[in-house]
C-alpha positions in Angstrom: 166.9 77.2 74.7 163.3 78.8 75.9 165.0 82.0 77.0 166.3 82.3 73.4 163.5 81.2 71.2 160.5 82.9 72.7 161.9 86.1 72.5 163.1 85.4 68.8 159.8 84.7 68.1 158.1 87.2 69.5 160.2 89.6 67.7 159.9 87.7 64.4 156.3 87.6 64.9 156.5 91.6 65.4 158.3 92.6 62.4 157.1 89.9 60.1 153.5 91.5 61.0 154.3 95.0 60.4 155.9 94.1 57.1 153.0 92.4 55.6 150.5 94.8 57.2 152.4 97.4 54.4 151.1 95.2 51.6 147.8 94.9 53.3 147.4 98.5 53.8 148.4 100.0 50.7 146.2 96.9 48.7 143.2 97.5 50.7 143.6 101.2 49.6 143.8 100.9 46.2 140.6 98.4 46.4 142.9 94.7 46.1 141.4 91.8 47.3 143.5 89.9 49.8 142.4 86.4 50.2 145.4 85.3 53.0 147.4 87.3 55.7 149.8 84.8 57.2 152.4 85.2 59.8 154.8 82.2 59.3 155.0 79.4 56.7 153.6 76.3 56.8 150.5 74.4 57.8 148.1 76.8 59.4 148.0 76.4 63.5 144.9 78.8 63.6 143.4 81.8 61.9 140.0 83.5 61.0 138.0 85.3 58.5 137.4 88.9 58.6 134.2 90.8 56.8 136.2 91.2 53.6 137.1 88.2 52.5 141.0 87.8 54.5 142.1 85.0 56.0 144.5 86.0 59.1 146.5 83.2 60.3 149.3 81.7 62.2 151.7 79.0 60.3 153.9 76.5 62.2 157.4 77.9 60.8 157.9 81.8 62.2 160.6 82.6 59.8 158.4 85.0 57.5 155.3 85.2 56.5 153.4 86.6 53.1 149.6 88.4 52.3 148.4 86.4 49.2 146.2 88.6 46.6 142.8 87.9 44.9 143.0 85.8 41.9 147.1 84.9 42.3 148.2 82.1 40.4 151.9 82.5 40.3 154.7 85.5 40.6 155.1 86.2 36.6 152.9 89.5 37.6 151.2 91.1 34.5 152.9 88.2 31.7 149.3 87.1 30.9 146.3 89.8 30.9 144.2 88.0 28.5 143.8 85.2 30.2 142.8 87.2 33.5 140.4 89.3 31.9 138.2 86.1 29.9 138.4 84.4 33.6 136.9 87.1 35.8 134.1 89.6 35.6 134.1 93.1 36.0 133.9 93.4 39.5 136.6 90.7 40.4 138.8 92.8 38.0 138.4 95.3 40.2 139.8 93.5 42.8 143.1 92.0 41.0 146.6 93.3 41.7 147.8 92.6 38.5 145.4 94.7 36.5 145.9 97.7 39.0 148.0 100.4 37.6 151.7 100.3 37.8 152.3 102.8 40.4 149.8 101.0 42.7 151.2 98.0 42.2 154.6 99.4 43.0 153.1 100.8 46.5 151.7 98.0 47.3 155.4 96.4 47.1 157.5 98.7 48.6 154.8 99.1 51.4 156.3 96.4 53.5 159.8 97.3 53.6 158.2 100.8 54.5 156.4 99.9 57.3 159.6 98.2 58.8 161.5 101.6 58.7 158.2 103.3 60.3 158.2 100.6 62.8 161.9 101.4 63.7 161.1 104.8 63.7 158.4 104.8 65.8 160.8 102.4 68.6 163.6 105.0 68.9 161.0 107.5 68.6 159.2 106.3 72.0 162.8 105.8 73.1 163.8 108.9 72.6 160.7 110.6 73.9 160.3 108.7 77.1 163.3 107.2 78.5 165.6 109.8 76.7 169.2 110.1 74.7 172.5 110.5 75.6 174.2 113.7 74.3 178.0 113.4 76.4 181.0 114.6 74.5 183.0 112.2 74.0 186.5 113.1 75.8 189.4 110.3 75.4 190.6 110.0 78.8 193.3 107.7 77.5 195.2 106.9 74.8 196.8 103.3 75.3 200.8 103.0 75.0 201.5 101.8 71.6 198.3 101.8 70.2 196.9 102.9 66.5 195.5 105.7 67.9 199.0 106.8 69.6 200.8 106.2 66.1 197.7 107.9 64.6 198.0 111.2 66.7 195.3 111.1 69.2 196.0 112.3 72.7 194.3 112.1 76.4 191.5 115.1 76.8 190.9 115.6 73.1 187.1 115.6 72.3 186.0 113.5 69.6 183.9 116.0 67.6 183.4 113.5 64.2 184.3 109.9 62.7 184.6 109.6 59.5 182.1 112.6 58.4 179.6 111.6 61.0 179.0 113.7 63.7 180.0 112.1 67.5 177.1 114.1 69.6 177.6 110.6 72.6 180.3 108.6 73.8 177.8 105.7 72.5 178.8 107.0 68.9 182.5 106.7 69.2 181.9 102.7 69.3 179.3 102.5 66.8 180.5 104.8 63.9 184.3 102.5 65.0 182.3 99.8 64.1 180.2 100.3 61.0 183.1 101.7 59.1 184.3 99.9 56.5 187.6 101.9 55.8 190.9 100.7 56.2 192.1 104.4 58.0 189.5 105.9 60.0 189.3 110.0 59.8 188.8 111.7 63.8 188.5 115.1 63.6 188.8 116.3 67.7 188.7 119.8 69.5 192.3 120.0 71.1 192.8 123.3 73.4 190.0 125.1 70.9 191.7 123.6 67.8 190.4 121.1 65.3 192.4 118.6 64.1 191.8 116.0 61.6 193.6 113.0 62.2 193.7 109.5 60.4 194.0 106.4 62.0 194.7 102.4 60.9 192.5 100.1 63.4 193.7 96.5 64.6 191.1 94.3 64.0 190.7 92.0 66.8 189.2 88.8 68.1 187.0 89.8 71.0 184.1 89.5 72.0 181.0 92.1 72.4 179.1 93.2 75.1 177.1 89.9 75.2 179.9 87.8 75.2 179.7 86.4 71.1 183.2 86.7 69.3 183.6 88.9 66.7 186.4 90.7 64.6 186.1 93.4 66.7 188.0 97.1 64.9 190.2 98.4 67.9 192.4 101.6 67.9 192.8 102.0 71.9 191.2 104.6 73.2 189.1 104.6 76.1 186.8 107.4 77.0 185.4 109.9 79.7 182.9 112.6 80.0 183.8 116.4 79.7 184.5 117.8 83.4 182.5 114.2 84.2 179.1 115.4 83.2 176.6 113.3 81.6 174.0 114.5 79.4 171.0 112.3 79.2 168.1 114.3 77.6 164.0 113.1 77.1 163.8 115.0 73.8 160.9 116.7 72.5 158.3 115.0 69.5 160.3 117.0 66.8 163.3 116.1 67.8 162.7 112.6 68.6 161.2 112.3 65.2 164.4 113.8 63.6 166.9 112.3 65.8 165.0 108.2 65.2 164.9 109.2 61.0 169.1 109.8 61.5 169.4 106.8 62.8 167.4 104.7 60.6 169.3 106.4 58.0 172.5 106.0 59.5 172.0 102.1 59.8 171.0 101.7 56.6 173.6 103.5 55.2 176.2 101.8 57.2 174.4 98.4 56.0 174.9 99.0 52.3 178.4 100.0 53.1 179.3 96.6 54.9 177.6 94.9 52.2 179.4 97.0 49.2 182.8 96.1 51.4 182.0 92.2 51.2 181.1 92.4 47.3 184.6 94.1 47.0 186.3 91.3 49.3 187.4 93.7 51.8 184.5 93.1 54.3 184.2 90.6 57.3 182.3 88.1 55.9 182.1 86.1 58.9 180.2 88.5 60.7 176.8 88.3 58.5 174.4 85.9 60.4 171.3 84.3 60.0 168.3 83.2 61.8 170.2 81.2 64.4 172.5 83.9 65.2 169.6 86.4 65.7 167.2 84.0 68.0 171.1 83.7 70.1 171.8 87.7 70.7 168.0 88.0 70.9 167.6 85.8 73.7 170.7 87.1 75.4 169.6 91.1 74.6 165.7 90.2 76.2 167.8 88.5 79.5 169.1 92.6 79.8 165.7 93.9 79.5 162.5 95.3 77.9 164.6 98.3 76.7 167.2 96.8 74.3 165.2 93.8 73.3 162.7 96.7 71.6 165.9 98.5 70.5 166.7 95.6 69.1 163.6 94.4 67.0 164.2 98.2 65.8 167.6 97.1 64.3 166.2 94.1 63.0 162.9 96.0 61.3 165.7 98.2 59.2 167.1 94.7 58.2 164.5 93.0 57.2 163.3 95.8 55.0 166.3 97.1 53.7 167.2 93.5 52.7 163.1 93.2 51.5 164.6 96.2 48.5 167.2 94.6 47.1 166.7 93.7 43.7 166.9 90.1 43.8 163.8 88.4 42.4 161.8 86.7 44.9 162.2 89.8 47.0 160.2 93.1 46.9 163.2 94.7 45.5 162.8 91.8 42.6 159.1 92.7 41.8 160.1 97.0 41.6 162.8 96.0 39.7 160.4 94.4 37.1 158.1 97.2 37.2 160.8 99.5 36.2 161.4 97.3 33.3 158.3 97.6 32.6 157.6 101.3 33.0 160.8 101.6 30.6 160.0 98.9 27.9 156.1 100.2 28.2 155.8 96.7 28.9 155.9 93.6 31.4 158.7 91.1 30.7 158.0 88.1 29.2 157.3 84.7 31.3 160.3 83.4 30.1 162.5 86.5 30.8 161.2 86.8 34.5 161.4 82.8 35.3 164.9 83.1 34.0 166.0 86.1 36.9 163.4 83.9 39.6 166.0 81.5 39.2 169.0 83.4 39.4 167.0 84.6 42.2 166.3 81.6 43.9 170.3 80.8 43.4 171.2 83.5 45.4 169.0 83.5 48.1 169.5 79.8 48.7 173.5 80.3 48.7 172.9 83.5 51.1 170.8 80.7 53.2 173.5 78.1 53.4 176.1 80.5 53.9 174.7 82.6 57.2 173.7 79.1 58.1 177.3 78.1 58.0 178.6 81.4 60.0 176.1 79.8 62.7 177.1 76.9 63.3 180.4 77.9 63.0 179.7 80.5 65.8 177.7 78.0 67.9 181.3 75.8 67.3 180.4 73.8 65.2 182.9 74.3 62.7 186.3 74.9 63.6 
């Protein structure tokens, strides 16, 4: 259980920083006081006072964490501005979130879920930079007997050049773009004796299990795959195109997220495949046993999670609190109290259910359920 929960924690600990550090950045800058920067929930297990006024500290439950502002009372943002201004004096005014102007406000918000995708950024940049990236062509040296991707068209020494749109520049690609489609036919175009040829084929999805050994309904089309003339191509890039190379694929896996979660709200996606804490403290702990080098790639994965999830407009969430400030930039004016504690509790609705349902894929992974 050790192997699996310190490194969970340590990359909880990680993200969950770099994510409130983009509220306290952005709120220092635009002169917000900031009375509490806690990692983790909870009584406090220790912490001290800086020279403005914070609070850093470290709560008993690591599953979050939150940087509380000067003068917060509850979430209902700008709902009561007379009030503030008869209770504090000029200079603590100053120092209020809610009286800030709107697009400071909306920064300050969206300055967590930023520093997540600067924090992956920066992980595949380093990776990129220093240990390198793979650039083989991917070459099918074999085309199974029977397979989807024999009734589809493919053939032995064709060179996967694209998957559905995305460009294949590894044979790590062909597995991952496989993967994060959410199509029912996947489009391969290949180079075949100097030709291209788009062909479209329907994977099986199978029970199997991944490279760590959880199962998973795994999209198979039977292929397996060699180098070109059995070169590999493993390149330390340059700062430029590290820097491009990490944005694609912090793009790519948000993209790819959205899609997978557009799939599920359609019915056609794999439910039973979206996890929660428990399953990401399990392939944490079993990605850390491999090494240094994909536990960081990893907590990269995770850091586009949490703040793409961080944007979604659900109230509760970052993506909530935008989502009223566009309201409010359109209306001219903040929603009522009673018009944002209604969505907080639509909110809360949701969030609870997504809680008790990853919860439920856990257990149910752990074998608990049957």
């Amino acid at each position: 259980m050790l192997t699996y929960i310190i490194p969970f924690i340590i990359l909880i600990l990680v993200v969950v920083f770099i994510h409130e550090y983009g509220h306290y950045y952005f709120a220092r800058k635009y002169g917000v006081g900031v009375t509490d920067f806690s990692i983790g929930f909870g009584q406090e297990l220790f912490g001290w006072n800086d020279k403005h006024g914070t609070r850093w500290k470290i709560c008993w439950i690591p599953l979050g964490g939150y940087v509380k502002f000067f003068g917060d009372r509850n979430v209902y943002s700008q709902s009561d501005h007379k009030e503030i201004i008869e209770k504090y004096n000029k200079e603590e005014q100053d120092k209020l979130f809610i009286l800030k102007p709107l697009y400071q406000r909306a920064l300050i918000v969206f300055g967590g879920p930023l520093a997540n995708f600067l924090l992956a950024i920066a992980i595949f940049f380093c990776i990129y930079t220093f240990v390198g990236k793979d650039f083989t062509p991917a070459m099918i040296a074999e085309v199974q007997k029977d397979s989807p991707a024999m009734v589809g068209g493919l053939k032995d020494n064709d060179v996967i050049l694209e998957i559905d749109g995305n460009e294949v520049e590894s044979i790590m690609d062909v597995a991952k773009f496989i993967t994060t489609s959410t199509r029912d036919i996947i489009d391969f175009k290949v180079e075949r004796l100097d030709q291209e040829y788009l062909i479209k084929v329907k994977p099986n999805i199978v029970l199997s299990e991944d490279n760590l050994g959880n199962k998973i309904n795994k999209r198979m089309v039977g292929i397996k795959l060699g180098a070109v003339n059995n070169e590999i191509n493993h390149v330390k890039l340059g700062p430029a195109q590290a820097l491009i190379h990490s944005v694609k694929e912090v793009y790519f896996v948000s993209a790819s997220s959205l899609k997978y979660i557009g799939s599920m709200l359609r019915g056609t996606g794999d439910s039973s495949q979206l996890g929660g804490p428990i399953r990401i403290a399990k392939i944490t702990g079993q990605v850390a046993e491999i090494g240094i080098l994909p536990f960081i790639s990893i907590m990269a994965y995770i850091s586009i999670s949490l703040g793409l999830i961080n944007l979604f407009p659900i109230p509760m969430l970052d993506g909530g609190h935008l989502m009223f400030y566009a309201f409010e930039k359109v209306l001219g004016r903040p929603l009522s109290q009673k018009a944002q504690e209604g969505f907080f509790r639509i909110g809360l609705f949701l969030l609870v259910s997504l809680m008790f349902f990853t919860t439920f894929n856990d257990l149910k992974d752990l074998g608990l359920f049957n």
